[in-house]
C-alpha positions in Angstrom: 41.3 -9.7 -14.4 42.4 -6.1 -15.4 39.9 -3.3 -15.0 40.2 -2.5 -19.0 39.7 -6.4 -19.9 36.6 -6.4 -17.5 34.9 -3.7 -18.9 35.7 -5.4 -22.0 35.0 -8.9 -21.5 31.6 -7.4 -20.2 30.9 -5.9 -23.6 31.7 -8.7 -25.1 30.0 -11.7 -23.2 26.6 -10.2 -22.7 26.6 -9.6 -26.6 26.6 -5.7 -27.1 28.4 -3.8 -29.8 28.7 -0.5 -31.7 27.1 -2.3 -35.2 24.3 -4.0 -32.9 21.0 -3.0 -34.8 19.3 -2.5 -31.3 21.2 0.6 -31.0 21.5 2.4 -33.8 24.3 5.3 -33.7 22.6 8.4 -34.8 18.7 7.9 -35.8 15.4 7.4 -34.6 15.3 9.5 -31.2 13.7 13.1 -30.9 14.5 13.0 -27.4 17.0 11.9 -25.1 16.5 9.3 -22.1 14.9 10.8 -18.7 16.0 8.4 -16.3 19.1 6.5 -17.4 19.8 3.4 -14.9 23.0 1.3 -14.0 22.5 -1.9 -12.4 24.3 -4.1 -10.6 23.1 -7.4 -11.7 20.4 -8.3 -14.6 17.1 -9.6 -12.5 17.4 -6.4 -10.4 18.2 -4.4 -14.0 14.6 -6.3 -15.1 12.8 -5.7 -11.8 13.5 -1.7 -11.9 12.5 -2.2 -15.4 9.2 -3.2 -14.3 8.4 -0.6 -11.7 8.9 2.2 -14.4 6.5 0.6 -16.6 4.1 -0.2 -14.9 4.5 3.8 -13.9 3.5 4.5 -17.5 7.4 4.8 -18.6 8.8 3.1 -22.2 11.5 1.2 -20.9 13.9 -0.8 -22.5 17.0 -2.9 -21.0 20.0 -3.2 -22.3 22.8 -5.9 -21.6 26.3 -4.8 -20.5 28.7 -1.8 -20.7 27.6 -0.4 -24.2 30.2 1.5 -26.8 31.0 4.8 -26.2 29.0 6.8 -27.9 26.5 4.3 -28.4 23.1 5.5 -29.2 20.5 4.4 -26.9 17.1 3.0 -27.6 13.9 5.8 -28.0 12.5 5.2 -24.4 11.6 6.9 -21.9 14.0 4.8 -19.4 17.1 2.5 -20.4 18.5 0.3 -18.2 21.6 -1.1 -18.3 21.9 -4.9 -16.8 25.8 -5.3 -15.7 27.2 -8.3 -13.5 29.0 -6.2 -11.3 27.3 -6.7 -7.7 30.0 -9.2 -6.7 33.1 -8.6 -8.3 35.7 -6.3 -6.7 34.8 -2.9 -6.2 37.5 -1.1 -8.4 36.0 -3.2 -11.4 32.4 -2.4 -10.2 33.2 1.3 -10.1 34.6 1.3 -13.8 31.9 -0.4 -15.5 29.6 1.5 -14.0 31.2 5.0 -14.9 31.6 3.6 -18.3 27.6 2.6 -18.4 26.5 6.0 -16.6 29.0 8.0 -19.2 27.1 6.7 -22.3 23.3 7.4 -20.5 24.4 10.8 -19.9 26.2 11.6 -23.0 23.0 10.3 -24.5 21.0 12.9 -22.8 19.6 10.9 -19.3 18.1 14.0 -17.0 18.4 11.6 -14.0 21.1 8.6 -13.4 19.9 5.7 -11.2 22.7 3.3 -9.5 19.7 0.5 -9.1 21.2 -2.1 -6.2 19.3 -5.3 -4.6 16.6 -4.4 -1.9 18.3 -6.8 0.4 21.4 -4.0 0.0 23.6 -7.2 0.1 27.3 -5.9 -0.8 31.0 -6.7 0.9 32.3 -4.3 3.4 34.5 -3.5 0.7 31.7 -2.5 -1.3 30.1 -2.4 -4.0 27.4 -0.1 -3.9 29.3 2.6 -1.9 32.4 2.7 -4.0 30.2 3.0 -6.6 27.8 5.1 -5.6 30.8 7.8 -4.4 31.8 7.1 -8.4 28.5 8.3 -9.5 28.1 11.1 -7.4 31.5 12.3 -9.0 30.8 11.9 -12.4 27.4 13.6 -11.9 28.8 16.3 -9.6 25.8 15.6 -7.4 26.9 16.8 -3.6 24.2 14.9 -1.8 22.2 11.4 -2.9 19.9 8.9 -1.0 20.5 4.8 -0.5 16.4 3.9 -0.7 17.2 0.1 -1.2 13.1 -0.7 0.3 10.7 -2.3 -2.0 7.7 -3.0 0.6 5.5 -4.9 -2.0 8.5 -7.7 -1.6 8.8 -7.1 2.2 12.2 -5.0 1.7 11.6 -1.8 4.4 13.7 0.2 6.4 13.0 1.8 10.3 15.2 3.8 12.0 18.2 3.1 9.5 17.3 -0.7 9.4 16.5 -3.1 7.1 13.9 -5.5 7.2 12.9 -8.4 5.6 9.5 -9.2 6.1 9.0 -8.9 9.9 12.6 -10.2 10.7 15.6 -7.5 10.7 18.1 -8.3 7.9 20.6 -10.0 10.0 18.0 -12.7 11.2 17.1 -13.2 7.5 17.7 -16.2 4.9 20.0 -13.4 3.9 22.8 -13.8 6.4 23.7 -16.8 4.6 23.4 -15.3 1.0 26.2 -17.6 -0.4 28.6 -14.4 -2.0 27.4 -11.7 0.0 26.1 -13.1 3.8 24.2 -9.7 5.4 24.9 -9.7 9.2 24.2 -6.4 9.9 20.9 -4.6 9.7 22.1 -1.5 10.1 22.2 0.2 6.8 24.3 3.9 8.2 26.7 1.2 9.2 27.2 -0.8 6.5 27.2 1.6 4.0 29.9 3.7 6.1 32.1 1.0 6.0 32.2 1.0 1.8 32.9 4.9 1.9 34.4 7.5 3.4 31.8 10.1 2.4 29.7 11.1 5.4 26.7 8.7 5.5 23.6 9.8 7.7 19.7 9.1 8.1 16.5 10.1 7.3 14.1 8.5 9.4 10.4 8.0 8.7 8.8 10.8 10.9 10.8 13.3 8.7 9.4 11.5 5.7 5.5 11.7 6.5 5.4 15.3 6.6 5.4 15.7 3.1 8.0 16.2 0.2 8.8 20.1 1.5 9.9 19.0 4.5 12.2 16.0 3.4 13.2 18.8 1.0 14.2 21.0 3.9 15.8 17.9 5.5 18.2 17.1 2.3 19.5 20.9 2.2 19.9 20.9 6.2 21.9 17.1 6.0 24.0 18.6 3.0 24.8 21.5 5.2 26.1 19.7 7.6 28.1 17.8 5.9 26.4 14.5 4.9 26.9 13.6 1.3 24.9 9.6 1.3 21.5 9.8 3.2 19.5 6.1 4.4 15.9 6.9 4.0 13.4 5.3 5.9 10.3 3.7 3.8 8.0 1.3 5.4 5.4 2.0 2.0 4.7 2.7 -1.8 3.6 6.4 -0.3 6.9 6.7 1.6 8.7 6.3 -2.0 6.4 8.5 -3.9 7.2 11.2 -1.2 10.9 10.3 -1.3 11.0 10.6 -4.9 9.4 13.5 -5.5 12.0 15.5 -3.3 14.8 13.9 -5.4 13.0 15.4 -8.4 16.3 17.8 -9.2 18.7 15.8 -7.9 21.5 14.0 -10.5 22.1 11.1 -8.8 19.9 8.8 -7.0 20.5 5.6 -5.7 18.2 2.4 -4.2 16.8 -0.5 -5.1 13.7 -1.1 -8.0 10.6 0.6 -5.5 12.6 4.2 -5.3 11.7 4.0 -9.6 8.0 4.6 -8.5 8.3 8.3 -7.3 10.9 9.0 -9.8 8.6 8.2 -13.0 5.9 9.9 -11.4 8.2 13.4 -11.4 8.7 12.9 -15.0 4.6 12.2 -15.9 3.8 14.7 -13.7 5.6 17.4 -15.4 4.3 16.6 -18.4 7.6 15.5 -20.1 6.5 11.7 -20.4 2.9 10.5 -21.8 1.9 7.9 -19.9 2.2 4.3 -21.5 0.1 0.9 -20.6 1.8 -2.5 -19.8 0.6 -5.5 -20.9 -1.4 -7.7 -19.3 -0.2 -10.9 -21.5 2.4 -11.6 -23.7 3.1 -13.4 -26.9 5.9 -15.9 -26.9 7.4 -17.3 -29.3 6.7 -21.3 -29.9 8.7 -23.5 -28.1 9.1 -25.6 -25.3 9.8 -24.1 -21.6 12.4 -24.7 -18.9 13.5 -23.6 -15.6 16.9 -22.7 -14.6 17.7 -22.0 -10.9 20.7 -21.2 -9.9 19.5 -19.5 -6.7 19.9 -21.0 -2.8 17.5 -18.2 -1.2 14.8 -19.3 1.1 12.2 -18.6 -1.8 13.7 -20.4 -4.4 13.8 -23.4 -2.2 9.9 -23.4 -1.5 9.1 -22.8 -5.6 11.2 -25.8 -6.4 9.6 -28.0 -3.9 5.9 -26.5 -4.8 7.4 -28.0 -8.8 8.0 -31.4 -6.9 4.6 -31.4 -5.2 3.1 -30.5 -8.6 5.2 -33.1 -10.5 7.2 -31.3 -12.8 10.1 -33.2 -12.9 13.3 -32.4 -12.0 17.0 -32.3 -12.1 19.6 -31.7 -9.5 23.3 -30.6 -10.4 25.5 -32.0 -8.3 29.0 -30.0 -8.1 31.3 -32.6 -7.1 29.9 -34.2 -10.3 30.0 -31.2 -12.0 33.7 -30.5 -11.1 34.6 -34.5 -12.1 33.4 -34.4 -15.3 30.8 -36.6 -14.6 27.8 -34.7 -14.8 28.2 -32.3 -18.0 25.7 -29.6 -19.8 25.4 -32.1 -22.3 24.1 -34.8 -20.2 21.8 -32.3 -18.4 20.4 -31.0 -21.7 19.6 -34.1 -22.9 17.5 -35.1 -20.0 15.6 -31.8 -20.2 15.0 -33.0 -24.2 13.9 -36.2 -22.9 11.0 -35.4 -20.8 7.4 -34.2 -21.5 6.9 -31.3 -23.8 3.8 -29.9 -21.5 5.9 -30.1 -18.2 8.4 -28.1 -18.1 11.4 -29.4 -16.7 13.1 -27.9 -13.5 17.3 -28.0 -13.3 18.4 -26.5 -10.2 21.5 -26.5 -8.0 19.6 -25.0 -5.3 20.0 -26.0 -1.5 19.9 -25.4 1.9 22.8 -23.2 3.7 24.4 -26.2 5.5 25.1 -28.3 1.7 25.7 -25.2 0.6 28.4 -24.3 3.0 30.0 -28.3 2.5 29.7 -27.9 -1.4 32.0 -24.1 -0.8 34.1 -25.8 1.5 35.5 -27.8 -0.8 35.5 -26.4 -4.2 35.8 -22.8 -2.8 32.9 -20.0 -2.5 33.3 -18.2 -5.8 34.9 -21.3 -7.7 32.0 -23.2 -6.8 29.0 -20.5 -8.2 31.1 -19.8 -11.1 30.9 -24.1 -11.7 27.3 -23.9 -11.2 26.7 -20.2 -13.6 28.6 -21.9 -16.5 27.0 -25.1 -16.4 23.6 -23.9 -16.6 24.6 -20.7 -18.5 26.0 -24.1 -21.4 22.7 -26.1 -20.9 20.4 -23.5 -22.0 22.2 -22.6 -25.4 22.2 -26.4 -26.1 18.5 -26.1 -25.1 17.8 -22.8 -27.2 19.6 -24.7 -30.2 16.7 -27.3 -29.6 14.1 -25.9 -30.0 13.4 -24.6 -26.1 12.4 -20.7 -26.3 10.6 -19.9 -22.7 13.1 -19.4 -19.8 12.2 -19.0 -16.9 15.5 -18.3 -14.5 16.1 -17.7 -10.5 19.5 -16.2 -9.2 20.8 -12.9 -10.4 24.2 -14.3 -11.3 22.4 -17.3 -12.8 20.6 -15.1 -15.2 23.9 -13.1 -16.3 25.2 -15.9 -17.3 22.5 -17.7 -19.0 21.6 -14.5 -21.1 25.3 -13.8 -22.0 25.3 -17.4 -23.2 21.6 -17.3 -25.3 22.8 -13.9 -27.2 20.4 -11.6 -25.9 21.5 -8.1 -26.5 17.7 -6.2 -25.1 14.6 -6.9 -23.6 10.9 -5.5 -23.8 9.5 -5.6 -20.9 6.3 -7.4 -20.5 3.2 -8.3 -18.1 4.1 -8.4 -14.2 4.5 -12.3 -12.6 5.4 -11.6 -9.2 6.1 -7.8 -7.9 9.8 -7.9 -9.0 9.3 -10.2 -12.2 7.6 -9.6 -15.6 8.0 -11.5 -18.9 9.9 -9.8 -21.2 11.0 -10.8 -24.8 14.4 -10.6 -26.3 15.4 -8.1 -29.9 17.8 -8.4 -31.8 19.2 -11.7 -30.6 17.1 -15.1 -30.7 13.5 -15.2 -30.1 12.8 -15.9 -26.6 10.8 -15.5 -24.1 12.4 -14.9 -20.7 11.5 -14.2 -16.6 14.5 -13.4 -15.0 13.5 -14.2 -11.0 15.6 -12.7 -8.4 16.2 -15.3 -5.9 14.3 -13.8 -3.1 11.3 -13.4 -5.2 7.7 -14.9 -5.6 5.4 -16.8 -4.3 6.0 -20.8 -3.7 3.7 -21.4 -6.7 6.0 -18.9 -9.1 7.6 -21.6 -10.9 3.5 -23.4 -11.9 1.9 -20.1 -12.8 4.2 -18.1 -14.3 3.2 -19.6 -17.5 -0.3 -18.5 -17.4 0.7 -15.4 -18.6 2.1 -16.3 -22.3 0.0 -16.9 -25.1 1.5 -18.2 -28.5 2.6 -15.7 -30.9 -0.1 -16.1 -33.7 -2.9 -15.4 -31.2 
């Protein structure tokens, strides 16, 4: 597809517009945005979302490239959701200039390019093509890559990333199904995506304080280093790491680095602190789960739903692909079972049935099958009366929220670090958890639902 019919088809199929009432064009804000946020795919867009609220910062996200000169929502932090981790990297790099454009023409002190903790990207990119885009448009000569989020086991030492206690490469993540990460080394992967000088920061630089890493940035830039790896092995490491990117335009990382940056904006009095919710009114209806993710974590919540006995529903792509499974047949089996349980769909499996399933109906052919599908199901299920999502797979969730009309989302009370609740405006009335695959605990899909109480409470 065309760069131009992208950008556009983006716009269009995750339901924003100029005359969208969410986003009115002149009225209703005293002041601009103070962090302004692209993101590369909509769970991480909702899990960034979450760390700067529950760092006392409004925050509002918003679905796809908006209009120019769209008017963005009175908050202290907009960010915008695109689907642009996995598509090729001169697309990725136009719709997020075109998203980063309308923060900063909208006022945005500080842009964030917000990318999975896992860093999972091509060698061909995306997050350093983009990220080199960003730094031009913001005419900042030096940025960070800070992708760590320790409270979900994300950390980097000496320039590699860890996953828990395993290095990247010997993750579940070398066999992520678009994007298999095989080498832990983050200087080296990212220096394959750019040519901009990439170098590191490394932890011992880090723990003596936000002067010295200061000192470090202006040495590095010096010497010629435009992209620095930071080492962070915890939530102090970020706070440290963001408080010496207080002045600069452009930072990039994954949803923890949002936890120092807030705090720079609180701290200098330009944001008043607000509370997140603990709980959150949903709108009555019956529930669902959609997962659409193959991660290691995913796997364990779906078979925690089978111990429980929710029941369930596996999609089967050959079926799928034949004709004889459909979105109809799948929604009506959904409709057919208990309103108190909800019902679990999933195409979710291990790497080897994964692989077989690619092998013959071809990597990206076979998660696009599997995103429409489910994406189809749950607007036949919205149109029945289902109104509490709950969705794993950050491609998964792109497509099912492009598909149920949902143009924002107010962020609500935390599930899992990563996850919170939110609810939809000015679109249908639904409650919605959008799960990164990677994320929560094996009992996510069970308890998730503790947290919602009906809307005339």
């Amino acid at each position: 597809m065309a760069r131009a019919a992208l950008i556009r088809a983006g716009r269009r199929k995750l339901g924003k517009t100029a005359e969208s009432p969410l986003l009115a064009p002149d009225q209703g804000k005293d002041e601009g945005v103070r962090i302004g946020a692209v993101a590369d795919d909509i769970t991480g867009a909702t899990d960034l979302c979450l760390m700067l609220a529950r760092e006392g910062l409004s925050t509002v996200q918003v679905m796809g490239v908006p209009q120019p000169a769209t008017r963005m929502p009175d908050a202290d932090a907009v960010v915008i959701a695109l689907k642009s981790r996995s598509i090729p990297a001169p697309d990725a790099v136009e719709m997020s200039r075109a998203a980063a454009n309308v923060l900063r023409a909208d006022g945005a002190e500080q842009i964030l390019f917000k990318y999975c903790s896992t860093f999972d990207s091509t060698d061909q990119g995306n997050i350093g093509p983009v990220a080199e885009a960003l730094m031009d448009l913001t005419g900042c000569p030096l940025t960070i890559a800070c992708p760590s989020f320790p409270a979900a086991g994300r950390t980097t030492y000496k320039g590699h990333l860890f996953v828990g206690d395993l290095l990247l490469s010997d993750s579940p993540l070398k066999d992520h199904p678009l994007n298999p990460m095989r080498d832990s080394n983050l200087v080296r992967v990212l220096q394959r995506q750019t040519a901009l000088p990439v170098g590191l920061v490394q932890i011992r630089t880090i723990r003596q304080g936000v002067e010295a890493l200061r000192a470090e940035f202006a040495a590095r830039q010096a010497e010629g280093d435009r992209i620095l790896i930071v080492d962070t092995l915890t939530d102090d490491d970020l706070r440290t790491i963001g408080e010496a990117c207080e002045d600069m335009a452009l930072v990039t990382g994954g949803s923890g680095i949002g936890l120092g940056l807030a705090a720079n904006f609180i701290r200098s009095g330009k944001v008043r602190p607000q509370p997140i919710a603990r709980r959150m009114k949903a709108p009555a209806g019956r529930s669902v789960v959609l997962a659409g993710s193959c991660s290691a974590a995913t796997l364990g919540q779906i078979e925690a739903a089978r111990g429980a006995g929710l029941p369930l529903l596996a999609l089967d792509p050959t079926a799928l692909a034949a004709g004889r499974q459909t979105p109809a047949d799948i929604a009506a089996w959904a409709i057919a079972q208990p309103a108190d349980h909800p019902p679990v769909i999933y195409s979710s499996a291990p790497p080897d049935t994964l692989r077989a399933v690619q092998d013959r109906l071809g990597r990206h052919e076979a998660g696009t099958l599997i995103e429409t599908t489910l994406a189809e199901t749950a607007r036949l299920l919205r149109d029945a009366g289902f109104s509490r999502f709950l969705i794993a797979g950050g491609e998964t969730s792109g497509a099912v929220v492009a598909a149920l009309d949902v143009t924002m989302l107010h962020i609500g009370p935390e599930i899992a670090p990563g996850v919170p609740w939110t609810r939809s405006a000015g679109g249908p009335d639904l409650a919605l958890a959008l799960k990164s695959g990677n994320f929560g605990a094996p009992d996510f899909f069970l308890r998730a639902w503790d947290l919602l109480e009906p809307d005339d409470v």
